[in-house]
LOLUM-744803 format. One record per residue: residue number from 0; residue in one letter; x, y, z of N, C-alpha, C in turn. Coordinates in nm, 4 decimals. Layout:
! residues N
SESE    k  r      n_c1      n_c2      n_c3     ca_c1     ca_c2     ca_c3      c_c1      c_c2      c_c3
SESE  NUM  A         X         Y         Z         X         Y         Z         X         Y         Z
...
This chain:
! residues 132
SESE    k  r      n_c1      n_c2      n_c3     ca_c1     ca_c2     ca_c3      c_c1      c_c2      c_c3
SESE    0  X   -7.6552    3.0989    0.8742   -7.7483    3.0190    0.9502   -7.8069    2.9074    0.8635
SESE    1  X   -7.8502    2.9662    0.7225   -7.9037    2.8341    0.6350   -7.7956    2.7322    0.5748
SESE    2  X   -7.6599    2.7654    0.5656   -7.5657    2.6885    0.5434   -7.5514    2.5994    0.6810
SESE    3  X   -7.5763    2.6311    0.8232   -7.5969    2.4744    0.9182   -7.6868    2.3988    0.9501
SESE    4  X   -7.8085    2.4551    0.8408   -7.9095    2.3236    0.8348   -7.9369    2.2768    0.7160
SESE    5  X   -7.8910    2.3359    0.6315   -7.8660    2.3268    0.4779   -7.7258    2.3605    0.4081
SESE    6  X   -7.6069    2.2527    0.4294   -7.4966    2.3164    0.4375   -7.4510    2.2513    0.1996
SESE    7  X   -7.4002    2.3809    0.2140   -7.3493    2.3522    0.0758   -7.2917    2.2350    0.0437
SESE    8  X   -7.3045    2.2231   -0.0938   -7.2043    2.0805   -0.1713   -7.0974    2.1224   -0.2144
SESE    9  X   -6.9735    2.0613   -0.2258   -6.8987    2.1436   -0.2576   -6.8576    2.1357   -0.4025
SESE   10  X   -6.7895    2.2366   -0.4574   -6.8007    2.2937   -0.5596   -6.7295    2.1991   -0.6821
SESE   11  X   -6.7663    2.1415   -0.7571   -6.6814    2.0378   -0.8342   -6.5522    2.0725   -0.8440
SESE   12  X   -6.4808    2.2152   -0.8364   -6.3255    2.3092   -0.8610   -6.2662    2.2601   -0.7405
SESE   13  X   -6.3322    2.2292   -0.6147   -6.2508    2.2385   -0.4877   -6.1853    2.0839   -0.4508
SESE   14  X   -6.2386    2.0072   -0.5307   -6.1613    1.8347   -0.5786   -6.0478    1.8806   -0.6427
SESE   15  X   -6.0648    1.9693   -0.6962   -5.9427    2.0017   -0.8050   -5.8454    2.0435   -0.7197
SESE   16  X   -5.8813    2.1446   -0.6170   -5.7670    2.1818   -0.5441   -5.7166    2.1043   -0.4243
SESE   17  X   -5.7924    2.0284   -0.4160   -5.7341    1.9709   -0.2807   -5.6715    1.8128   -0.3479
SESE   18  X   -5.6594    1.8241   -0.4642   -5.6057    1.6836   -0.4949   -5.4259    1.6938   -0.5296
SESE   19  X   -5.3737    1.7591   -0.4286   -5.2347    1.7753   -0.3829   -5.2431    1.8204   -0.2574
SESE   20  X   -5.1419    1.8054   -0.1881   -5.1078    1.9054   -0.0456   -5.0828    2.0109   -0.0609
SESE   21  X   -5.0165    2.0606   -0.1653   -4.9886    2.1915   -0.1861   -5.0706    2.2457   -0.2955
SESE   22  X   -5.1883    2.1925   -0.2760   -5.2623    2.3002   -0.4161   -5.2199    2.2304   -0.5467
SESE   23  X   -5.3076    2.2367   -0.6407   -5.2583    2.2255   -0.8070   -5.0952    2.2813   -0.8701
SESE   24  X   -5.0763    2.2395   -0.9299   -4.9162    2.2607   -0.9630   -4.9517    2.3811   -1.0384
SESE   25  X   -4.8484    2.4794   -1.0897   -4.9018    2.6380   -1.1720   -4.9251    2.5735   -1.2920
SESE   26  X   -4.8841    2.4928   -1.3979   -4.9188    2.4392   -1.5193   -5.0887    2.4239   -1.5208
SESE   27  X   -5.1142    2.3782   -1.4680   -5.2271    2.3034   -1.4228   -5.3550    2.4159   -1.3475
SESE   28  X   -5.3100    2.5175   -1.2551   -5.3780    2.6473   -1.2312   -5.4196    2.7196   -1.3274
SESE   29  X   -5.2969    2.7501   -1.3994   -5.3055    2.8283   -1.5332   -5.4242    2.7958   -1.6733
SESE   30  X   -5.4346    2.6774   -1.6776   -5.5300    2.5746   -1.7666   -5.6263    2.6029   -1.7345
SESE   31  X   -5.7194    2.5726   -1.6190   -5.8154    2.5987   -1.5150   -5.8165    2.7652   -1.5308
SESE   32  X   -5.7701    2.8448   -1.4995   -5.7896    2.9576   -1.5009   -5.7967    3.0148   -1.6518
SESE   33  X   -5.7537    2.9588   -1.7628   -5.7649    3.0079   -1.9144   -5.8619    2.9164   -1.9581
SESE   34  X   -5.9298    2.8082   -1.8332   -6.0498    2.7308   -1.9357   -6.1808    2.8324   -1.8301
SESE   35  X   -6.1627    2.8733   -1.7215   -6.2768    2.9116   -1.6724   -6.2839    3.1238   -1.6848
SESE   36  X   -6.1642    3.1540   -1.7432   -6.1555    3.2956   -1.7881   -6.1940    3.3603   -1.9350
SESE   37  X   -6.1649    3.1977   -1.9640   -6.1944    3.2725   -2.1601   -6.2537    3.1583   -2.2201
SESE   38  X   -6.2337    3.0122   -2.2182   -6.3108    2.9010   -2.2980   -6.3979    2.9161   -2.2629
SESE   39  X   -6.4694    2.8913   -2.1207   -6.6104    2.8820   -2.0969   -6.7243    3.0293   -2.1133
SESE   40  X   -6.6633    3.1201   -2.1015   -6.7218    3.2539   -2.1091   -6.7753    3.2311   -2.2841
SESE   41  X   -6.6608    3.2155   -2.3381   -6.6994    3.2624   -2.4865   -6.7902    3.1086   -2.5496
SESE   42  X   -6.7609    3.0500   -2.5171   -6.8481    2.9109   -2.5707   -6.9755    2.9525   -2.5231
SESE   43  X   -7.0018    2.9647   -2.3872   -7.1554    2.9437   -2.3250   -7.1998    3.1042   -2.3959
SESE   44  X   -7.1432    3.1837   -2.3587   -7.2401    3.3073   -2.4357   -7.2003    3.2973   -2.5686
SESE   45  X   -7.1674    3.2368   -2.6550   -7.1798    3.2389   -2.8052   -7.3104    3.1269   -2.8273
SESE   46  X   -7.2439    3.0202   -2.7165   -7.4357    2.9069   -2.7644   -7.5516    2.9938   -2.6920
SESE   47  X   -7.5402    3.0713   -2.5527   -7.6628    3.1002   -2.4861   -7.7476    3.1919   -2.5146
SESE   48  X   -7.6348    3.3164   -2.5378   -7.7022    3.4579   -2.5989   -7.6775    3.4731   -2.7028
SESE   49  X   -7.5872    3.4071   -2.8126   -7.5525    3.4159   -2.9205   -7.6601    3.3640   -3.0312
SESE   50  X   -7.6910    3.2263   -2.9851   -7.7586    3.1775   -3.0888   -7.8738    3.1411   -2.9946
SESE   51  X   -7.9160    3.0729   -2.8930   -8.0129    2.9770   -2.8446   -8.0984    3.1544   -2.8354
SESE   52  X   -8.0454    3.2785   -2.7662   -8.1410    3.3662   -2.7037   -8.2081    3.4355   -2.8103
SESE   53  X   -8.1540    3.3920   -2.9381   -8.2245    3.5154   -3.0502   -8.3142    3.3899   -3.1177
SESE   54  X   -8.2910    3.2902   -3.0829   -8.4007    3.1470   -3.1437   -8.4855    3.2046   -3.1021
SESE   55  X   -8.4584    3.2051   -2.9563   -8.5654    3.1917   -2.9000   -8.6654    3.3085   -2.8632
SESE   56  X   -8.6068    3.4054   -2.8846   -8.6751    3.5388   -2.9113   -8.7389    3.6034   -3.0609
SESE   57  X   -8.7148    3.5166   -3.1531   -8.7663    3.5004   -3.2693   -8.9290    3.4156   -3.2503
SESE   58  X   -8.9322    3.3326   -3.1364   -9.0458    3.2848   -3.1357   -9.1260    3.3684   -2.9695
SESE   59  X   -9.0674    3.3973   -2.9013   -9.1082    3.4298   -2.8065   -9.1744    3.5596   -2.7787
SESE   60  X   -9.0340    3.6595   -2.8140   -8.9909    3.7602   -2.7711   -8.8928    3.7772   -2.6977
SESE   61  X   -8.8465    3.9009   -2.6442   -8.7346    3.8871   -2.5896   -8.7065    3.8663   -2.4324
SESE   62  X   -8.8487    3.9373   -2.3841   -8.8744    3.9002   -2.2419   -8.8527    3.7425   -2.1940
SESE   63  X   -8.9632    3.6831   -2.2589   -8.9541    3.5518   -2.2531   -8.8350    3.4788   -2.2410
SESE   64  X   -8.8071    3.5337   -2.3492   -8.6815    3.4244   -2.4383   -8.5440    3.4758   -2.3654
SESE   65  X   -8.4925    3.5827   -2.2615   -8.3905    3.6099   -2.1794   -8.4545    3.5187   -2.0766
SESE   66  X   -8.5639    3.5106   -1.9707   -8.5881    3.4400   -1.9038   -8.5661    3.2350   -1.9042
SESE   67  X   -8.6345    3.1988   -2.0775   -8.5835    3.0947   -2.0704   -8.4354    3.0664   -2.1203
SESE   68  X   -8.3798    3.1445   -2.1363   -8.2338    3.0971   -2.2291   -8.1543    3.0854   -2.0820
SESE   69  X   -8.2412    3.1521   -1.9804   -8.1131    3.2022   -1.8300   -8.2147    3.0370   -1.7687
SESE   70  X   -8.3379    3.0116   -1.7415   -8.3496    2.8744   -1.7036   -8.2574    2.7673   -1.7523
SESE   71  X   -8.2354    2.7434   -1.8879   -8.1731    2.6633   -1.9650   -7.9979    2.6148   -1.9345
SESE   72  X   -7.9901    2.7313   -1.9429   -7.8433    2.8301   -1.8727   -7.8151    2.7632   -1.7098
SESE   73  X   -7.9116    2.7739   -1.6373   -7.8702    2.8028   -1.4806   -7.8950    2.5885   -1.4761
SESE   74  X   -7.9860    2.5337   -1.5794   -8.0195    2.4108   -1.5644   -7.9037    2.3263   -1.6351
SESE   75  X   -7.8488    2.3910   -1.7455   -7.7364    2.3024   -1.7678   -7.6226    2.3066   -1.7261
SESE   76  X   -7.5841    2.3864   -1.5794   -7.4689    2.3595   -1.5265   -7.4816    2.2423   -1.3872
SESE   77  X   -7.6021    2.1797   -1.3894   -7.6388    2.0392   -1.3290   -7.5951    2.0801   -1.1426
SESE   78  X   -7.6095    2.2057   -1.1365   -7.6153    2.2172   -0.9459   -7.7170    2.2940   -0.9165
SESE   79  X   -7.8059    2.2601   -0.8276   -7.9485    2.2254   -0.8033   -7.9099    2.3820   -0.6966
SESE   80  X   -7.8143    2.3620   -0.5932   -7.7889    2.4224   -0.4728   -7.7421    2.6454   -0.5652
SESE   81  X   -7.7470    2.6075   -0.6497   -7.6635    2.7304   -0.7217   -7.7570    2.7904   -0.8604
SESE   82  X   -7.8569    2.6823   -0.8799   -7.9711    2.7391   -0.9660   -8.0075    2.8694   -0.9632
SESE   83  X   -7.9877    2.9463   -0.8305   -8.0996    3.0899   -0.8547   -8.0019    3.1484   -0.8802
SESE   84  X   -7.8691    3.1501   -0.8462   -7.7557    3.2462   -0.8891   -7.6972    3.2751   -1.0120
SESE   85  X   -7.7023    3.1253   -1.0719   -7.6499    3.0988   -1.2231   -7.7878    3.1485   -1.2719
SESE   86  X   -7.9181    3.1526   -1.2853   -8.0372    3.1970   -1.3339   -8.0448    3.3289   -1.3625
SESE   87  X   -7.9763    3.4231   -1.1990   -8.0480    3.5553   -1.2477   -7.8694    3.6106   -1.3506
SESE   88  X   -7.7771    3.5569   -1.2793   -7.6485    3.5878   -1.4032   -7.7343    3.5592   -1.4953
SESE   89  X   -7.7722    3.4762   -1.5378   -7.8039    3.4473   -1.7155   -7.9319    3.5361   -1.7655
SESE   90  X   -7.9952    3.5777   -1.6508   -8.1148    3.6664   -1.6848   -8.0419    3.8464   -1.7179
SESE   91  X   -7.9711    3.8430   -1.6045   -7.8535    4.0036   -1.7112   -7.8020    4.0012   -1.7680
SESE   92  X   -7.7450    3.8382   -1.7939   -7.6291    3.8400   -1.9010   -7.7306    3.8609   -2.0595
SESE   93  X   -7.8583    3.8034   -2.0414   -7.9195    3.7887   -2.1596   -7.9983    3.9911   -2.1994
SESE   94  X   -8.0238    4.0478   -2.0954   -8.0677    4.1385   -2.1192   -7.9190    4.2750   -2.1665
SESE   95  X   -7.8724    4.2138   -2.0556   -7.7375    4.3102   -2.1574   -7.7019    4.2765   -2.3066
SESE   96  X   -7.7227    4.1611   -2.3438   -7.6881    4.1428   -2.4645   -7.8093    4.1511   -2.5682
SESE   97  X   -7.9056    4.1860   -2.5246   -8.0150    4.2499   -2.6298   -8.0373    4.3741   -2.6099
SESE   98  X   -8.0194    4.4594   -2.4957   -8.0077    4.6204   -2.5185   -7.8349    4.6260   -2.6186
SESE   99  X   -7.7251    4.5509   -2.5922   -7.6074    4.5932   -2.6586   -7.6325    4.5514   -2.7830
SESE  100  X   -7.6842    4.3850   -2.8398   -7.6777    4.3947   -2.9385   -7.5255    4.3249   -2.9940
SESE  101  X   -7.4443    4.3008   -2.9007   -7.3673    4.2592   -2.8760   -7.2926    4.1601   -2.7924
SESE  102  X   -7.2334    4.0395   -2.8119   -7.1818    3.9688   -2.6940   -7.0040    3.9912   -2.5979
SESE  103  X   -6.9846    4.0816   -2.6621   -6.8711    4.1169   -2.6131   -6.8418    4.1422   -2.4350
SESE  104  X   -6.9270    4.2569   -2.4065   -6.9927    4.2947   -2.2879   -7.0293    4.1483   -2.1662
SESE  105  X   -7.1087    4.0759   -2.2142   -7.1892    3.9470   -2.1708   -7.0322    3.8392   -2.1535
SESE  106  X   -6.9385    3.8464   -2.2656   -6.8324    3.7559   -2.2207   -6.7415    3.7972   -2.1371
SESE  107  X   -6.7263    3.9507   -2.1202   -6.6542    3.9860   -2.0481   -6.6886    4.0162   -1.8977
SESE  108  X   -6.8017    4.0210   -1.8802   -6.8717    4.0016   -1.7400   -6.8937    3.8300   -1.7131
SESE  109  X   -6.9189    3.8016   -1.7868   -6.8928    3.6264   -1.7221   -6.7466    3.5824   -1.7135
SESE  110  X   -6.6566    3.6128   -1.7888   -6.5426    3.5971   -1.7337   -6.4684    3.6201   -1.5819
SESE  111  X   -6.5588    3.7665   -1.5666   -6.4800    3.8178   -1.4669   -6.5867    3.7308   -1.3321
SESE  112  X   -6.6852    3.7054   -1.3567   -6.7985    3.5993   -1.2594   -6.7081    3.4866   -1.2525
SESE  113  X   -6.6788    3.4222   -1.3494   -6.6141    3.2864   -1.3111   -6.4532    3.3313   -1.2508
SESE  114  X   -6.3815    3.4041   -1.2818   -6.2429    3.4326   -1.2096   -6.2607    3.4805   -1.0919
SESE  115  X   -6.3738    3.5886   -1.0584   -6.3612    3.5888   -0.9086   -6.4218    3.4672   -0.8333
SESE  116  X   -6.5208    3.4207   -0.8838   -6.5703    3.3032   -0.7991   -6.4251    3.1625   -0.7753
SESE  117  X   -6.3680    3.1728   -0.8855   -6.2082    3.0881   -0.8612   -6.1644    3.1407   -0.7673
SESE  118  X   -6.1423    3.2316   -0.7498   -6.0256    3.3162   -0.6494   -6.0864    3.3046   -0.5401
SESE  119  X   -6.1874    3.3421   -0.4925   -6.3154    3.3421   -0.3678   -6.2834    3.1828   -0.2871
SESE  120  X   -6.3106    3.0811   -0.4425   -6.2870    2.9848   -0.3715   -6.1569    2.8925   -0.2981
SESE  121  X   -6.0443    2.9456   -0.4176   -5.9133    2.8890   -0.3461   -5.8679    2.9286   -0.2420
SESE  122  X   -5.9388    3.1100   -0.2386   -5.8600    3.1525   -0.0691   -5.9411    3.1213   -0.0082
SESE  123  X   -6.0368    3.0776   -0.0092   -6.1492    3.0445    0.1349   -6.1241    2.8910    0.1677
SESE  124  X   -6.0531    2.7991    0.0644   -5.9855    2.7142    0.1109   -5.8779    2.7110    0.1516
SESE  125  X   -5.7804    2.7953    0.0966   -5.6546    2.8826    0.1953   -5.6796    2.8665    0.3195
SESE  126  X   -5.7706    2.9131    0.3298   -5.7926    3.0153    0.4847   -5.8295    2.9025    0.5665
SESE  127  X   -5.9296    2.8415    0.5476   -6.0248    2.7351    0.5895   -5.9016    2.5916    0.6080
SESE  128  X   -5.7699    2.6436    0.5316   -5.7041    2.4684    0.5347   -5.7325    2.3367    0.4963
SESE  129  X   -5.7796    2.3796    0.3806   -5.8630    2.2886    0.2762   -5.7290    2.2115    0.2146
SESE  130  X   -5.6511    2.3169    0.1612   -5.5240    2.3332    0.0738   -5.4293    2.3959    0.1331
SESE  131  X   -5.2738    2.3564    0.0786   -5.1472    2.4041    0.1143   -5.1029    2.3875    0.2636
């Protein structure tokens, strides 16, 4: 109901797919899927929870400092419409990684966030006849 009076933007990935008739070529899927399965997972939680969340919990604490590292987080992926979602991800991603102590956990759950949200979105353009 709030998507037909407030209807989504669409997703910067879904230019990507619809810029063929038949979908992205597999070279080109594959890239996209090894930059949004493993580059971006391990970059953003090595800068977010790696280094920015223990800065910042050195001055804060840790309460704090999971809360702002997940503002920071949900603000530098620049979509206004997707802020509370990317926020509270970054608010578990940051608390799992100070009960673990570890970022292993934190990359491997954001990985699997960004691959299903890929998949979610190419078949719902599948389906929808966005693509192919």
């Amino acid at each position: 109901m709030i998507n037909l009076i407030f209807p989504a933007p669409p997703h910067p990935v879904e230019e990507f797919f619809r810029s063929s008739r038949s979908g992205p070529e597999l070279p080109t899927l594959l890239l996209l899927l090894l930059a949004a399965g493993i580059f971006a997972p391990v970059a953003e939680e090595c800068f977010f929870r790696g280094f920015f969340l223990p800065a910042l919990a050195r001055r804060w604490g840790w309460t704090r400092a999971i809360h702002g590292s997940a503002f920071v987080f949900a603000a530098l992926h620049g979509d206004a419409y997707r802020f509370l979602p990317l926020y509270a991800a970054g608010c578990w991603l940051g608390r799992v990684v100070s009960r673990e102590r570890t970022l292993l956990p934190a990359i491997v759950a954001h990985a699997v966030w960004n691959l299903i949200g890929l998949a979610l979105l190419y078949l719902g353009m599948l389906y929808m006849g966005g693509i192919g």
